[in-house]
C-alpha positions, 0 to 999 in steps of 0.5 A: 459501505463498500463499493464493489471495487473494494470488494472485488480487491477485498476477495480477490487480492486479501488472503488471511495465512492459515492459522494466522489469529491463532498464532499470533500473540495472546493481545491479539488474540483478546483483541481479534476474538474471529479469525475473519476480524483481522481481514474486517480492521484491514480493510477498514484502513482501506477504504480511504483508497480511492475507486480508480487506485483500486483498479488501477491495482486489480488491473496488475498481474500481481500485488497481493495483501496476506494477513499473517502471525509473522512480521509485517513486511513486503516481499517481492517476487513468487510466493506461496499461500497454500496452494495458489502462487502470489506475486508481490506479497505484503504482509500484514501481521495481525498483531501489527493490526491489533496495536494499530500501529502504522507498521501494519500498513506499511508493506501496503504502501511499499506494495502500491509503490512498486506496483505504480512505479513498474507494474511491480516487476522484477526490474524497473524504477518504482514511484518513489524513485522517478518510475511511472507505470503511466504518463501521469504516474510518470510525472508523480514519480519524478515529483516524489524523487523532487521531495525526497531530496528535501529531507522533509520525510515524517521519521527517520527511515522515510528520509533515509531511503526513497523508497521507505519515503513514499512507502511510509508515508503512504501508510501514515496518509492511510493511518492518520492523514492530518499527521501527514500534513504536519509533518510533510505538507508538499508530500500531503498535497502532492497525493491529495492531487493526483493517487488519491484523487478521483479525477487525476485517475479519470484522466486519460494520462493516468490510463495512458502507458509511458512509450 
């Protein structure tokens, strides 16, 4: 069940394009007979993020999620959906969604990575390369860039650029956890402890700004 977190992220931050289920590919469609069942498969892989990510995620002036025909992928800055302005746009295309396929949540954790690493400015370190928008962020931030230098990430791009390791590997955590721990054990661990653990967001350096 929902907790009214998730629902809070659900109807203010989760936008479905218009016409998106109908032009999308006739797979999809078979797959999605409801304009609104592509909204339900996303928020399902959602619901494994803890309580205070969420808030922590509501809090930022943008960060948006935009279910879509078009490809998947994470576009900073302004942008526009009808008549409202979005900032910081992930956008998860539902043919993506109808494949399960790990390529839809990615532009999630690109979006979670600028938005913890810097509040998703314009300018600004974000996680995966040392950034922190808090003191504890901070720390998981430089923790990251430590395993991204091992060369440990679960495919290719992941070990090729810092911010694909933590974005992807994020996704993959959301989308089969068990292969995260395979394939990247320190990386599993490390966000088992801390983004998603219910106690490091209780703690106050988790809240706390970086001077």
């Amino acid at each position: 069940m929902e907790n009214k977190t998730f629902a809070q992220l659900k109807a203010d931050r989760i936008h479905v394009a218009p016409r998106a289920l109908e032009l999308s590919s006739s797979g999809a469609q078979q797959r999605f007979i409801a304009l609104w069942a592509p909204l339900e498969e996303l928020s399902g892989r959602l619901l494994g993020v803890p309580a205070g990510l969420l808030r922590f995620w509501l809090q930022q002036p943008g960060g948006h999620i935009v279910i879509t025909h078009l490809a998947s992928g994470y576009d900073p800055g302004t942008h526009m959906l009808k008549r409202h302005v979005l900032h910081n746009v992930a956008s998860v295309s539902v043919s993506d969604l109808a494949r399960d396929s790990l390529e839809a949540l990615v532009p999630v954790g690109h979006l979670l990575n600028h938005l913890l690493g810097n509040c998703g400015a314009a300018e600004g370190a974000w996680l995966s390369e040392g950034g922190g928008a808090s003191v504890a962020l901070r720390a998981v931030g430089a923790r990251v860039a430590e395993l991204f230098a091992l060369g440990h990430g679960f495919d290719e791009e992941a070990r090729a650029d810092a911010r694909a390791y933590l974005s992807r590997s994020l996704a993959l955590y959301l989308h089969d956890a068990a292969a995260l721990n395979v394939a990247d054990p320190l990386l599993d661990k490390c966000l088992r402890s801390t983004l998603f653990s219910a106690a490091f967001w209780r703690s106050k350096k988790a809240r706390a700004p970086v001077p």
